[in-house]
ZAKE-10445 format. One record per atom (N, C-alpha, C): residue number from 1; chain; atom name; y, z, x. Coordinates in nm, 3 decimals, m for minus. Layout:
N
SITE   nr  kette  atom        Y        Z        X
SITE  NUM      A    CA        Y        Z        X
...
REM end
This chain:
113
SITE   nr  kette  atom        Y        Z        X
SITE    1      A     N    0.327    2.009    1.494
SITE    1      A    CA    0.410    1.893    1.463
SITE    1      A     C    0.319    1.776    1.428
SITE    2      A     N    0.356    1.717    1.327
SITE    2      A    CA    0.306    1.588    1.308
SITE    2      A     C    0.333    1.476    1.440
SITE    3      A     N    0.175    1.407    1.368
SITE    3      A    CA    0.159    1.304    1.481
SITE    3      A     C    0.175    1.136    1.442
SITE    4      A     N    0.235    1.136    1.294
SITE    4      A    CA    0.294    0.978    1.263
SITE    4      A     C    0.405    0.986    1.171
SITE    5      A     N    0.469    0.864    1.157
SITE    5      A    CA    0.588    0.843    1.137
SITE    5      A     C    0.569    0.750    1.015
SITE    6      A     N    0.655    0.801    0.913
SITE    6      A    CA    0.718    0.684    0.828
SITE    6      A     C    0.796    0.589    0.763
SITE    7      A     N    0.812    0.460    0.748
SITE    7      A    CA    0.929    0.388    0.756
SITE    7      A     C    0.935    0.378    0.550
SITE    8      A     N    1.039    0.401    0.490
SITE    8      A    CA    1.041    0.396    0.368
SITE    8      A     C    1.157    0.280    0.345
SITE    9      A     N    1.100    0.122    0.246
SITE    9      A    CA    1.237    0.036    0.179
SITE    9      A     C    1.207    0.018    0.060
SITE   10      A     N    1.373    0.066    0.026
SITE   10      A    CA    1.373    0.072   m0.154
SITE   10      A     C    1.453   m0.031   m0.148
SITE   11      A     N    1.360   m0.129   m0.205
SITE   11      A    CA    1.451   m0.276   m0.215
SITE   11      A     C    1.477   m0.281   m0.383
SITE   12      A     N    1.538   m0.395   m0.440
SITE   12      A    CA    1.584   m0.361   m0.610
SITE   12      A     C    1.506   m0.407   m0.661
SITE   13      A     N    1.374   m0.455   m0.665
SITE   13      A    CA    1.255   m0.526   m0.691
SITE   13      A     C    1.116   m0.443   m0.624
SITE   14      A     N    1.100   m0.340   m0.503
SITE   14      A    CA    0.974   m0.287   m0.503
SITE   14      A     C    1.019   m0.237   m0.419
SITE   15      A     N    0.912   m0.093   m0.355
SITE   15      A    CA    0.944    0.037   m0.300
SITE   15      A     C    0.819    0.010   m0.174
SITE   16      A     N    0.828   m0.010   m0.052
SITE   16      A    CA    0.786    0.009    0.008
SITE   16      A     C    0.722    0.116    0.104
SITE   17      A     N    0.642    0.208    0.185
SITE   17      A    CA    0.619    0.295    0.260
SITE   17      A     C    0.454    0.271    0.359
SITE   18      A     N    0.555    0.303    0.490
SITE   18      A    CA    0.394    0.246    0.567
SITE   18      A     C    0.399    0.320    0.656
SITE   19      A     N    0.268    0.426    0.686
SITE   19      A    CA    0.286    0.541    0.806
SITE   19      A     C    0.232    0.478    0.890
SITE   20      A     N    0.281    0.484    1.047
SITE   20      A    CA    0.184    0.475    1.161
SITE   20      A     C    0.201    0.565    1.257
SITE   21      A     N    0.101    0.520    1.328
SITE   21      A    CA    0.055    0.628    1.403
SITE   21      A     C    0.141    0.636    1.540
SITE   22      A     N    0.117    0.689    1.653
SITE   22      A    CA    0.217    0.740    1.747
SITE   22      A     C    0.240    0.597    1.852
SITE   23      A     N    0.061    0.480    1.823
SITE   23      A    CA    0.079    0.374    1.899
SITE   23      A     C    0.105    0.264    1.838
SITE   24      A     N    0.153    0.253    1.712
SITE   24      A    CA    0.220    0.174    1.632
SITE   24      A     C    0.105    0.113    1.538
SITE   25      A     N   m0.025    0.186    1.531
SITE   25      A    CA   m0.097    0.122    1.425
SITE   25      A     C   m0.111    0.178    1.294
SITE   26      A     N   m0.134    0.095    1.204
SITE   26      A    CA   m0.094    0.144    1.055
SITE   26      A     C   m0.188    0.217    1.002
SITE   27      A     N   m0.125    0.371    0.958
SITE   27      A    CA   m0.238    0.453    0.872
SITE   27      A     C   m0.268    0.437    0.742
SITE   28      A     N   m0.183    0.365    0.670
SITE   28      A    CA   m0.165    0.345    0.512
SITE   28      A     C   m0.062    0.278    0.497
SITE   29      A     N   m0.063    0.198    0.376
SITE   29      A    CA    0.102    0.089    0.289
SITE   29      A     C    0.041    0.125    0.141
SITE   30      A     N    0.168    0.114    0.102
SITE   30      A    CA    0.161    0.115   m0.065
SITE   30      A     C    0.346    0.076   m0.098
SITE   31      A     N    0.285   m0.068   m0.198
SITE   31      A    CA    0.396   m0.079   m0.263
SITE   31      A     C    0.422   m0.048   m0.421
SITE   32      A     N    0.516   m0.049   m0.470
SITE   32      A    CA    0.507   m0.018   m0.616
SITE   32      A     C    0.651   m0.051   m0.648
SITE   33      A     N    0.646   m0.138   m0.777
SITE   33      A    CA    0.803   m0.168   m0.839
SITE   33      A     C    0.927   m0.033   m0.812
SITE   34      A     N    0.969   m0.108   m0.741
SITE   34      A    CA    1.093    0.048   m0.762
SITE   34      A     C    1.185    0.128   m0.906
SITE   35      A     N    1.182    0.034   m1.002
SITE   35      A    CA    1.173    0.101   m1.113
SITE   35      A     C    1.341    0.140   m1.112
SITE   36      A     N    1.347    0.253   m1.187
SITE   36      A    CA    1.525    0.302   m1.176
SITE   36      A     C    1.545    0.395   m1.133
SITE   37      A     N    1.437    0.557   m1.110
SITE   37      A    CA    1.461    0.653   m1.034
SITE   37      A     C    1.430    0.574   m0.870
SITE   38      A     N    1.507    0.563   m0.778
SITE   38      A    CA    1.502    0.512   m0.621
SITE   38      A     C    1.443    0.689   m0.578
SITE   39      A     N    1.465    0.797   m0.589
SITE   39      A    CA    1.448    0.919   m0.548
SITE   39      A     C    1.288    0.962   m0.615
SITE   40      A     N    1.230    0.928   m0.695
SITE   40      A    CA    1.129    0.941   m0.757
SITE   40      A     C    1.007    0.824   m0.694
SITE   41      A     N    1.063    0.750   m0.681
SITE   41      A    CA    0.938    0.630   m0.637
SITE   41      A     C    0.907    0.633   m0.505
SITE   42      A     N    1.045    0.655   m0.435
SITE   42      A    CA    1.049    0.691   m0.302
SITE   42      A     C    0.918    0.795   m0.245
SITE   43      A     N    0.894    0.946   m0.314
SITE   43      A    CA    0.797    1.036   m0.316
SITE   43      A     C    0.666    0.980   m0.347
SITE   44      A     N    0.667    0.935   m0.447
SITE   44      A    CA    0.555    0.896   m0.507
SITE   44      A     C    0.475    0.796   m0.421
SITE   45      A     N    0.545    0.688   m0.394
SITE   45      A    CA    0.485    0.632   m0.208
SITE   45      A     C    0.449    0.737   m0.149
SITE   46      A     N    0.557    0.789   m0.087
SITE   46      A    CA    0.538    0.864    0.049
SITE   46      A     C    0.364    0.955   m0.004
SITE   47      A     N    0.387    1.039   m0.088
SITE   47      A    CA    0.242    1.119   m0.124
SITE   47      A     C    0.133    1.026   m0.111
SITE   48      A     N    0.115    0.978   m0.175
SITE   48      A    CA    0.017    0.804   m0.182
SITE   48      A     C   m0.015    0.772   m0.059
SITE   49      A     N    0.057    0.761    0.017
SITE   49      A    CA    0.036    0.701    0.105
SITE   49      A     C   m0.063    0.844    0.240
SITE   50      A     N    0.025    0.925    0.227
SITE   50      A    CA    0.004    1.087    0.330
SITE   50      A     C   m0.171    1.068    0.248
SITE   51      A     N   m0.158    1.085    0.148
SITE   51      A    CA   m0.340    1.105    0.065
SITE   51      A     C   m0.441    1.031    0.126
SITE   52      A     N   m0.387    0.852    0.097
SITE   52      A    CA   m0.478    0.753    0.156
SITE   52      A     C   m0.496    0.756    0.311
SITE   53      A     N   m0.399    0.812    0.407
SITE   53      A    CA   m0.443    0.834    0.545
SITE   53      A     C   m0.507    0.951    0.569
SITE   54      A     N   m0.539    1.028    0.437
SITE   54      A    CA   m0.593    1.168    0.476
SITE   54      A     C   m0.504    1.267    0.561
SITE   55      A     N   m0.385    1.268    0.541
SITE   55      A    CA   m0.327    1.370    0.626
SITE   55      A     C   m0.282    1.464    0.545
SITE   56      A     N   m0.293    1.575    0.604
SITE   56      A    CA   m0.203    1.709    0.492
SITE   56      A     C   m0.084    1.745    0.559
SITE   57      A     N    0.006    1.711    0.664
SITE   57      A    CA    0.109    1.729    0.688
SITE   57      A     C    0.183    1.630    0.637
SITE   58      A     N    0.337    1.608    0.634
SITE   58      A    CA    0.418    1.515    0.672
SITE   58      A     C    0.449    1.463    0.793
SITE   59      A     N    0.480    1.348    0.747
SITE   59      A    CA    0.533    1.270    0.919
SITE   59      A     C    0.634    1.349    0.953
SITE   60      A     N    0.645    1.316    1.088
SITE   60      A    CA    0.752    1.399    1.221
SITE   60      A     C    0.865    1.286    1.142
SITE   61      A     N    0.859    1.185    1.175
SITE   61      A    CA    1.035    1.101    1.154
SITE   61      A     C    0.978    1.054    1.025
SITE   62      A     N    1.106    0.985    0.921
SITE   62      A    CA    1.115    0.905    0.829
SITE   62      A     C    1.194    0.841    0.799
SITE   63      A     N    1.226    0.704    0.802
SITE   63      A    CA    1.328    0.643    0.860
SITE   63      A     C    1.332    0.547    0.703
SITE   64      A     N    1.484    0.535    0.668
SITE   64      A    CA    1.476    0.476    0.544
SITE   64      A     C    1.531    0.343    0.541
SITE   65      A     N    1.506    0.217    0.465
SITE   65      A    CA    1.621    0.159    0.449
SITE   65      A     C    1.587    0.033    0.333
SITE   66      A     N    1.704   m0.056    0.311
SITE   66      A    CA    1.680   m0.125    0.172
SITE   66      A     C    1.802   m0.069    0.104
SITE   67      A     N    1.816   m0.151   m0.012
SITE   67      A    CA    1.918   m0.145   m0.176
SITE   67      A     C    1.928    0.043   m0.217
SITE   68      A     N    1.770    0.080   m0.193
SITE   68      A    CA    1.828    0.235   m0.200
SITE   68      A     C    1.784    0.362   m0.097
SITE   69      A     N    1.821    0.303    0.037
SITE   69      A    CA    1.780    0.379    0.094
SITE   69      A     C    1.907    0.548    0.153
SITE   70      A     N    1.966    0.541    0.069
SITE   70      A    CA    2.050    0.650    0.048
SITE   70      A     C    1.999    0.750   m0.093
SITE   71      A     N    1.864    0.677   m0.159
SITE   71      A    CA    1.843    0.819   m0.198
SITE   71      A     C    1.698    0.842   m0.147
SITE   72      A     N    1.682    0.844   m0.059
SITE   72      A    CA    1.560    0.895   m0.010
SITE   72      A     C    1.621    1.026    0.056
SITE   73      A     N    1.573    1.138   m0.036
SITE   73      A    CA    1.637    1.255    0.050
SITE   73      A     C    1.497    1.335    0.159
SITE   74      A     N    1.421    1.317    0.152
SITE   74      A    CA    1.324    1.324    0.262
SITE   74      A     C    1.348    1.269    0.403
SITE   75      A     N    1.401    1.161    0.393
SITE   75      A    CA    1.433    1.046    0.512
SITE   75      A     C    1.490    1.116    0.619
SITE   76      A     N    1.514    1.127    0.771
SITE   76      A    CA    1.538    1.186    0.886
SITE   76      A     C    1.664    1.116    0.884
SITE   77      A     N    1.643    0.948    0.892
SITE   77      A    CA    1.751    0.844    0.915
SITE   77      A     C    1.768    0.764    0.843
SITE   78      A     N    1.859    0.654    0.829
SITE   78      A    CA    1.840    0.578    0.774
SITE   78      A     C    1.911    0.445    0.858
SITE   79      A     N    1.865    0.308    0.798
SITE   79      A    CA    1.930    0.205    0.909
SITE   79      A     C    1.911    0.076    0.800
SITE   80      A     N    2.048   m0.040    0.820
SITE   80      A    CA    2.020   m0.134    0.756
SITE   80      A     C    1.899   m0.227    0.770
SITE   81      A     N    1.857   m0.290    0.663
SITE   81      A    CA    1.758   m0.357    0.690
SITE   81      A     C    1.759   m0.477    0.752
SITE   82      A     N    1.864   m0.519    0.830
SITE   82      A    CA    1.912   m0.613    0.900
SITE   82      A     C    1.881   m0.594    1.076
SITE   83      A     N    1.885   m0.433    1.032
SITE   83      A    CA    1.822   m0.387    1.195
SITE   83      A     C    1.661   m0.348    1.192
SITE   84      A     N    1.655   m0.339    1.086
SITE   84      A    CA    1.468   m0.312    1.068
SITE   84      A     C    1.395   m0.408    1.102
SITE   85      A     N    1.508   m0.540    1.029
SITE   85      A    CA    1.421   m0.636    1.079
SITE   85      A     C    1.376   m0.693    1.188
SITE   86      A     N    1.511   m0.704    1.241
SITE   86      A    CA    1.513   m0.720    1.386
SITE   86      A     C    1.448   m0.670    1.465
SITE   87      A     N    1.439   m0.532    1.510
SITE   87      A    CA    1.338   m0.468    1.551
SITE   87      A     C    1.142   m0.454    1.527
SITE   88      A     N    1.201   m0.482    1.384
SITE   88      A    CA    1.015   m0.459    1.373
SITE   88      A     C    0.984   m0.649    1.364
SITE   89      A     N    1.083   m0.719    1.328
SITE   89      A    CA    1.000   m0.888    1.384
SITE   89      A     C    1.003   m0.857    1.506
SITE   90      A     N    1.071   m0.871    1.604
SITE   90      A    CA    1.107   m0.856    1.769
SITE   90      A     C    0.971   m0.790    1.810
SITE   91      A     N    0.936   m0.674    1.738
SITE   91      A    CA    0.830   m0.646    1.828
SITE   91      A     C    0.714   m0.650    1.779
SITE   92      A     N    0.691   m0.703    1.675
SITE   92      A    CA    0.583   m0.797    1.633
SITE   92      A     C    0.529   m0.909    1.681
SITE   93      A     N    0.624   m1.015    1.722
SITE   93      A    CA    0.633   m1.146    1.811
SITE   93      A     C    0.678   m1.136    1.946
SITE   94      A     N    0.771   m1.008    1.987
SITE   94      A    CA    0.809   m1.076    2.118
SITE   94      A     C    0.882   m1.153    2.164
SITE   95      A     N    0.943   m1.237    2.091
SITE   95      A    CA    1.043   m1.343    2.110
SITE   95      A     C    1.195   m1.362    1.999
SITE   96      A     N    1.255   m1.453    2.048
SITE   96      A    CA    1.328   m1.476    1.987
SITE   96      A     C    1.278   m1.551    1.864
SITE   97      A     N    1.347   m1.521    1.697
SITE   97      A    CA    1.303   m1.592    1.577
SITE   97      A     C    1.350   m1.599    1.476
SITE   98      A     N    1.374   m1.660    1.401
SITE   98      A    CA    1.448   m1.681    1.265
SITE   98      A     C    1.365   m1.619    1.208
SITE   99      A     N    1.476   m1.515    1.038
SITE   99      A    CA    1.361   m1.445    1.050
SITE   99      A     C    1.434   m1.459    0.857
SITE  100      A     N    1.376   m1.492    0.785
SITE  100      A    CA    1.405   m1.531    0.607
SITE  100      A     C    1.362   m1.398    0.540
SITE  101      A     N    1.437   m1.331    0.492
SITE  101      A    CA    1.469   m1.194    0.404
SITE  101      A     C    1.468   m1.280    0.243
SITE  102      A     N    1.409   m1.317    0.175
SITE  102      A    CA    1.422   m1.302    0.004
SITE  102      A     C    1.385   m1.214   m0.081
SITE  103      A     N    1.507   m1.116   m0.054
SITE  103      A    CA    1.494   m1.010   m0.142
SITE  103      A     C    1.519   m1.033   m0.295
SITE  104      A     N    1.488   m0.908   m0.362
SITE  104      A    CA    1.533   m0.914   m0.530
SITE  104      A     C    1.678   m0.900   m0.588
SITE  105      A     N    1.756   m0.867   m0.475
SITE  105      A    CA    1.921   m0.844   m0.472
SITE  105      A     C    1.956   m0.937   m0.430
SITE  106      A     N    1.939   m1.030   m0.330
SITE  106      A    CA    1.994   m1.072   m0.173
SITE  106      A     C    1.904   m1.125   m0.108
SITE  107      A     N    1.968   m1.258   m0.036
SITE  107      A    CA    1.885   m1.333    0.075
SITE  107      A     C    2.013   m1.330    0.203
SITE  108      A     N    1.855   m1.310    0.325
SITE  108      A    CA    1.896   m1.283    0.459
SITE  108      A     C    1.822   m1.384    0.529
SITE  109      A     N    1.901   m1.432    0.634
SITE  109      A    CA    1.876   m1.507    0.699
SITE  109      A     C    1.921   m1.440    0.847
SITE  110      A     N    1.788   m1.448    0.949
SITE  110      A    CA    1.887   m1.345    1.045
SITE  110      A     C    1.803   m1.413    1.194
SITE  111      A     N    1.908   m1.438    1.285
SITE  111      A    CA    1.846   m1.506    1.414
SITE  111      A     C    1.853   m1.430    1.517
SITE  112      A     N    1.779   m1.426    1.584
SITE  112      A    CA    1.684   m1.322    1.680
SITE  112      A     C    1.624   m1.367    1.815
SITE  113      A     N    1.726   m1.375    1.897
SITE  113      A    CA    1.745   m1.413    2.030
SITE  113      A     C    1.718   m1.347    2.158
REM end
């Protein structure tokens, strides 16, 4: 079984993917315009990214989310990015925080108590 995890967001402006490892430190990021295939760019990260950490497996989880995170058919889960955020600011800082989303679709504004 694989020993890291990856979080994939296909936002309508760029394609995100960032593996880490089992104690939350980062093995690789790569962004790239998301373009119009969402199912094609999606891979093309994910590989990119598995290469630059040197791993030849896939990650154990892959958790998707963003404008197209319903076509990531690799993905384990998927979750709005309203909860991504929350969670991954929250445990970045630790505290409660306002937290400004300006996406290429959509602006979020989200408070974090």
């Amino acid at each position: 079984m694989s020993d890291f995890y990856c979080g994939v967001d296909i936002g309508a402006s760029a394609t995100k993917v960032t593996l880490i490892d089992g104690a939350g430190g980062v093995l690789a990021r790569v962004v790239r315009p998301s373009g119009v295939d969402y199912a094609a760019i999606a891979r093309a990260c994910l590989d990119e990214a598995v290469a630059a950490a040197d791993r030849g497996d896939g990650p154990a989880v892959t958790v998707s989310t963003g404008y197209g995170r319903g076509n990531v058919d690799f993905a384990d889960e998927t979750r709005t990015e309203i909860h991504c955020h929350g969670v991954g600011c929250f445990h970045s800082v630790g505290r409660g925080i306002t937290v400004v989303d300006i996406g290429g679709q959509d602006n979020k504004v989200i408070r974090l108590d």
